[in-house]
N, C-alpha and C positions, 0 to 999 in steps of 0.2 A: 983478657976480655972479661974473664969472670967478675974481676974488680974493678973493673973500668964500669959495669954498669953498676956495680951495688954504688959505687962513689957517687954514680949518675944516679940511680936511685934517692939516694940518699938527698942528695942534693934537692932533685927535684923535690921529693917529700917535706924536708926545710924549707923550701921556696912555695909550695901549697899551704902548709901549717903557718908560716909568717903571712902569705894571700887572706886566709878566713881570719886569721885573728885579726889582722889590720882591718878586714871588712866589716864584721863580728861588731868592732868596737867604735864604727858610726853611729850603731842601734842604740842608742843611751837607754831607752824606755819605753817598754809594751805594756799594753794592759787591756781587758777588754771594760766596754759600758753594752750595759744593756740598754735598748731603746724601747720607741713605737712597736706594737704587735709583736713584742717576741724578740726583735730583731737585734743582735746582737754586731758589736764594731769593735773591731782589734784595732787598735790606735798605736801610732809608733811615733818616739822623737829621734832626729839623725841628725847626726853633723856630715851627712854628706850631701851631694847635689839633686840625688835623686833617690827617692822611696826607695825601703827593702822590700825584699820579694817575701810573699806570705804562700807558703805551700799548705793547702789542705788537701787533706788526703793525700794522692797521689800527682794531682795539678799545683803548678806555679804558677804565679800572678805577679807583679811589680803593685804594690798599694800605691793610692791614689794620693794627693797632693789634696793634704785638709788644710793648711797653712802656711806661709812661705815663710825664710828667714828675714825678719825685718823689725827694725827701731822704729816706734810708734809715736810719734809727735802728742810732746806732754799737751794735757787735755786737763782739762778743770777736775781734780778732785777730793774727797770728803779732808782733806788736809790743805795747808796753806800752797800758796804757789810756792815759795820760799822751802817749804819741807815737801815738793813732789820734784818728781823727775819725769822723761819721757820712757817710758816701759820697750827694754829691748828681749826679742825672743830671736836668738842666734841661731833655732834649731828649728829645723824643719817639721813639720806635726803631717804626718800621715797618719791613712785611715783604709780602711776596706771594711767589706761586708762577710761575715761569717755567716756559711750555706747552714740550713737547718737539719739537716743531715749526714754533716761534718763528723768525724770521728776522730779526726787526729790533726792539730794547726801548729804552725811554727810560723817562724818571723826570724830570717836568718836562721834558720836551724835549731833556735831556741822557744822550745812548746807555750803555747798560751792557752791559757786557762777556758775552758768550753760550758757553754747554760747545760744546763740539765732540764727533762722535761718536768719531771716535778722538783722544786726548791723545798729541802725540808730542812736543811741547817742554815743560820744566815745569822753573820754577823754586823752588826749597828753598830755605829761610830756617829761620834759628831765631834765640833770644835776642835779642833787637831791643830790646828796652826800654835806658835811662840809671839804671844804678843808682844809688839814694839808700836806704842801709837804715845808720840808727843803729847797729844792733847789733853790726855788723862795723866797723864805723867808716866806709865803702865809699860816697863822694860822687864818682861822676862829673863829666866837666867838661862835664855837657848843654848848655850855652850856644858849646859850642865845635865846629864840626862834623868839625874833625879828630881829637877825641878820644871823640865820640858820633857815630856816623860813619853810622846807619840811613837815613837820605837819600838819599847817598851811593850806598848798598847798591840800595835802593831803586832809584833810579836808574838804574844799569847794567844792573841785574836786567832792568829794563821794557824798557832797548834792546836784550834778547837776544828780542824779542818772543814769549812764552812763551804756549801754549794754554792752561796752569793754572799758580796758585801753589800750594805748599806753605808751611804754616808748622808748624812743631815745637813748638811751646811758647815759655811765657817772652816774653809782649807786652810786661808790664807790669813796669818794676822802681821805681818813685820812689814809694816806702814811707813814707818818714818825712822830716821837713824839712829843706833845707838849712841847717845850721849859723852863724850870724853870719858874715860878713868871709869866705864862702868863696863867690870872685866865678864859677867855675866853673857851680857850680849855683844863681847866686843869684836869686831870685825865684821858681823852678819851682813848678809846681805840685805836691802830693804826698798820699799818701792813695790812694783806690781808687775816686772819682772821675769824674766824665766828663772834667773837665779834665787829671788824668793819662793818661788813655786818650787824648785829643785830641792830647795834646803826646807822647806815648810811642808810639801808634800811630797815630792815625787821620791824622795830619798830613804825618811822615814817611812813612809808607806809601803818598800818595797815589797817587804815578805806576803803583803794581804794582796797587794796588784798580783802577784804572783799566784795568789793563792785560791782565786774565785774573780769572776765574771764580779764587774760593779755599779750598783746605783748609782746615779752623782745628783742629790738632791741640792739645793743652790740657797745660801746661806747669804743674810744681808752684807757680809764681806766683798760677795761677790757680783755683788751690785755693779753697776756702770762707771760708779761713780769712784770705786774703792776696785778690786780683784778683776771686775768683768771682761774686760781683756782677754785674761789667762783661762777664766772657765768658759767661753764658746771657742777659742782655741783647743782646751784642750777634753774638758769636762762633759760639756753637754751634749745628749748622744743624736742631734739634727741637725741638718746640714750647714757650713759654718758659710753666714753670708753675708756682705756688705748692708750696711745700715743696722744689724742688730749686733755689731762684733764689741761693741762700745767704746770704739777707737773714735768718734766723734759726738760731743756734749747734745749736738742739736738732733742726734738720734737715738737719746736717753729710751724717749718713752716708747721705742719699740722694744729698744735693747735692754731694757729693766722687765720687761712681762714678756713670757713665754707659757706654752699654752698645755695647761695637765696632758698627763698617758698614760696609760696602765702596764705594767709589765708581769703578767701570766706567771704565776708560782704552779702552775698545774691541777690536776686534782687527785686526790688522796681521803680516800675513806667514803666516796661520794660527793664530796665536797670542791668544787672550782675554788678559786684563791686567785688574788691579784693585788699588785701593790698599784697604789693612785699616785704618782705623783706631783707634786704644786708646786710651782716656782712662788715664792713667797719674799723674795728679794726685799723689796721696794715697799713692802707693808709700813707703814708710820707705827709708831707707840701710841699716839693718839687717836682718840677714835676719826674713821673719816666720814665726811660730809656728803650726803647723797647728790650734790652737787659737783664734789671732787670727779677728776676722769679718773683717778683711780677704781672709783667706787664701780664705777659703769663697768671697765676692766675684769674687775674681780666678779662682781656679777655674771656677767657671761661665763666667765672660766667656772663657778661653782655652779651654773646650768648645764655647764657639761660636764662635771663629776657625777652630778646627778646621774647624765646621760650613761658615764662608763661604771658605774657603781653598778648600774643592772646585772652588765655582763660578768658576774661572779655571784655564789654562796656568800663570799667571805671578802669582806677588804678592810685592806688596810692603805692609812689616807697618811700620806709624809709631805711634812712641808719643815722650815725652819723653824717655824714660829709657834708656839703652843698656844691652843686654843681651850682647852679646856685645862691646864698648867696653872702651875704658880709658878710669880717670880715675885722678890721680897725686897723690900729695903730696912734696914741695920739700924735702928736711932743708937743715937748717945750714949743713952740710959739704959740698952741692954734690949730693950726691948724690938717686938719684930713688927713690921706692917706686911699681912698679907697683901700680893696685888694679884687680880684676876687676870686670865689669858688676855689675849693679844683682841684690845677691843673695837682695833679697825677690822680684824677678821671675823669677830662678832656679829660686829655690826652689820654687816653684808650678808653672811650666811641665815640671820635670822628675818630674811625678807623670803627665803626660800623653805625654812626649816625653826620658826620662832622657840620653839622647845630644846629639839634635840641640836640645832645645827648642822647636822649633818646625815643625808640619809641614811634610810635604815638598813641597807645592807653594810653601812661602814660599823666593823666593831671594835676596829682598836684603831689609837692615833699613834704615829710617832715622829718626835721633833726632837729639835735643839734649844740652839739662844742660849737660854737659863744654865750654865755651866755645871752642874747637877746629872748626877742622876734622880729620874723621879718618878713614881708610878704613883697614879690616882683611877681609881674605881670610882663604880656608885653604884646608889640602891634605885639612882630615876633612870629614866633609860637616855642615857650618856652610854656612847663606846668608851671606853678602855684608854685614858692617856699617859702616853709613855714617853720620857723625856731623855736622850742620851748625849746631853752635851758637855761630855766629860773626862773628851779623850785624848786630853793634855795641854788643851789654852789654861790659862790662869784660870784656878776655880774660884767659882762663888761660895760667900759662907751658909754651912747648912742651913737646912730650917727644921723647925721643933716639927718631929714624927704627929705628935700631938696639937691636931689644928685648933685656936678658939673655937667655940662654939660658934654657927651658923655662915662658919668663911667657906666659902666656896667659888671655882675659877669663874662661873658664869652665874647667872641667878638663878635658874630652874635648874642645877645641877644639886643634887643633894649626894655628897662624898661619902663614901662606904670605907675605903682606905686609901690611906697615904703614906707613903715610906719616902725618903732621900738619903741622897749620899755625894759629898764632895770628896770622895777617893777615886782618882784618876781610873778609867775603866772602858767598858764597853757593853752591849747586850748581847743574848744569844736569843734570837729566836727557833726552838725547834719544832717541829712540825708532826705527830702521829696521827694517821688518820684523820676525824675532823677537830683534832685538839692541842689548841699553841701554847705553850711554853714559855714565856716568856721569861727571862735570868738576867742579869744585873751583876756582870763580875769584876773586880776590881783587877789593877795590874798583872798581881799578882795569879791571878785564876781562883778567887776565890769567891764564892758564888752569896751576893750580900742580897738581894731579893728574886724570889720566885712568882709568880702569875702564871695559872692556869684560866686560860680561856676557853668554852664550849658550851653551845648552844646558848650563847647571848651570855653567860653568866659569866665571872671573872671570882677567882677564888689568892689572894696574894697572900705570902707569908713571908718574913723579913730574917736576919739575924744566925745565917746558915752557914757562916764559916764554917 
């Protein structure tokens, strides 16, 4: 009898252990985003038919159905018809709400990362993706990890163990297919995808989705027209709804503008904190036209930065695009052309803010785009802009530490200091009482610019291997 049950034991216990890991291994991917007010969303993708269950604390729940498994009928985008496809996502995208007094979440049995009431360590990221876009000719060597390096990034990122992620923009770059006989990126997945998302984000990112609660700021990739798909499926922390999903062309211009929120870093030393963030997708290179519907767009949305900028000490304002940045073009002959920030963003904010562009409770900026690390001060009253788009797409070539005389991102902006860096990286921002940190570390963790920010002032120093 005695062996008749341990066999029975046995058995059953094998037959439980093969139950959870079969089940276990629906869950592909958890992660949380922070939203509106504070409010934070555990996200899960599954190969099964129905949501995993998400236990907090001591209660179980089934999460809710954010998006179904389905092939998306190809749609017009920034590529030829001939070089696009119709974007399939095999896997189901669920979601729930994380209570604000949670102390312990799983997803399957497997912990997810929880907000903190103050954010004092927080890791930046941007441009993460391996480009692959025909038009430019521009095939990275994604099968290579020294020369698509987001892992890597990743990586180092999570062992600065960080209360929150930040990302800037630019998940997604593997566009169009890799070319014959180009062993680099050969076999990649490409197109818009779950399997570019998987292999572009959700794979390489692991260690940091694991590692902290995350921003998901929204990068011209993932535009309507190019990514958009994948990031209201999977990315953006509001409700995912027909007409803005960017599954259909003729409802661009909902699905290209989505509207700022702040997300509450707490307070610390007397100081409130909040990060602003701006969907900046869809901004032009060129400047735009007070006529354009963008323009009107944008306007509203920077009347109410305005509006949420009140509600803190201290902000900080994230979009993709830099506004008070450089970005450079290379002549021939060696020489550089500074170009000034993003002058359709300019051009709007100085109908509200003609000087500084942006209120006065905003004291630092932080972006992408520019494939660079970059930090720019000044002596007029400009915030603080900080640039992290350098967290393993193809870099941009540096620019001279040492700007001409009188070059500056905006024209009322007079530059106090400028540092960059094309070494594949990330930032740190840390937090004591009411004085930010701001760090600059390359793959490796080695720390190549410092920015101290308090009480309006910005103090940078460079060359801190």
């Amino acid at each position: 009898m005695f062996i008749a049950l341990g066999g029975l034991f046995t058995l059953n216990t094998q037959a439980a252990e093969k139950s959870l890991t079969s089940h276990a291994s629906t869950t592909v991917s958890t992660w949380v985003v922070m939203g509106e007010n504070g409010q934070s969303v555990v996200r899960s993708l599954s190969t099964a038919q129905q949501c995993p269950m998400l236990k907090q604390d001591s209660k179980s729940k089934r999460m809710l159905l954010r998006a179904p498994a389905e092939t998306i009928a190809q749609r017009k985008t920034a590529s030829s018809e001939i070089d696009s496809k119709p974007s399939a996502f095999p896997l189901i995208t669920c979601e729930a709400k994380l209570l604000p007094s949670v102390k312990k979440a799983k997803v399957d049995g497997v912990s997810v990362p929880l907000a903190k009431s103050v954010f004092q360590r927080i890791v930046v990221i941007g441009d993460t993706g391996c480009r692959m876009k025909k038009a430019d000719d521009a095939f990275q060597a994604c099968n290579d990890k020294e020369k698509w390096t987001f892992n890597e990034v990743a990586k180092k990122a999570a062992s600065m163990k960080p209360d929150l992620v930040i990302h800037l923009g630019d998940y997604h770059y593997r566009e169009n297919v890799c070319p014959d006989g180009n062993q680099g990126c050969s076999d990649s997945p490409w197109g818009y995808g779950y399997d570019v998302w998987k292999a572009d984000f959700f794979e390489p990112a692991k260690p940091l989705l694991q590692a902290a609660p995350w921003v998901m700021v929204r990068g011209n990739h993932e535009s309507c027209s190019r990514a958009g798909q994948g990031y209201w499926r999977f990315l953006d922390p509001r409700p995912y709804v027909a007409g803005r999903d960017c599954d259909l062309e003729q409802n661009d211009m909902v699905g290209d503008y989505s509207e700022p929120y702040a997300v509450k870093l707490g307070r610390s030393g007397g100081q409130t904190a909040q990060l602003i963030v701006f969907d900046s997708s869809k901004v032009p290179g060129k400047k735009l036209k007070k006529e354009d519907a963008a323009f009107a767009i944008f306007s509203e949305q920077f009347a109410k930065v305005d509006d949420i900028a009140e509600a803190a000490d201290f902000n900080i304002f994230m979009n993709h695009h830099p506004s008070l940045g450089f970005a450079a073009s290379h002549k021939a002959d060696g020489s550089v052309e500074f170009k000034p920030g993003n002058q359709s963003l300019q051009a709007v904010m100085q109908e509200r803010h003609p000087q500084r562009l942006f209120p006065a409770k905003v004291q630092a900026v932080l972006s992408g785009h520019v494939h660079l690390f970059q930090a720019v001060s000044f002596s007029s009253n400009h915030p603080t802009q900080f640039g992290s788009g350098n967290g393993g797409t193809a870099m941009d070539k540096p620019l001279p530490n040492q700007l001409p005389e009188n070059v500056t991102p905006f024209e009322s902006a007079v530059v106090d200091h400028f540092s960059n860096s094309n070494q594949d990286g990330f930032m740190l921002i840390e937090r004591k009482r009411d004085r930010w940190i701001m760090s600059a570390f390359d793959k490796e963790g080695n720390r190549m610019t410092q920015c101290k920010l308090q009480n309006a002032k910005t103090n940078c120093t460079t060359n801190l291997k």
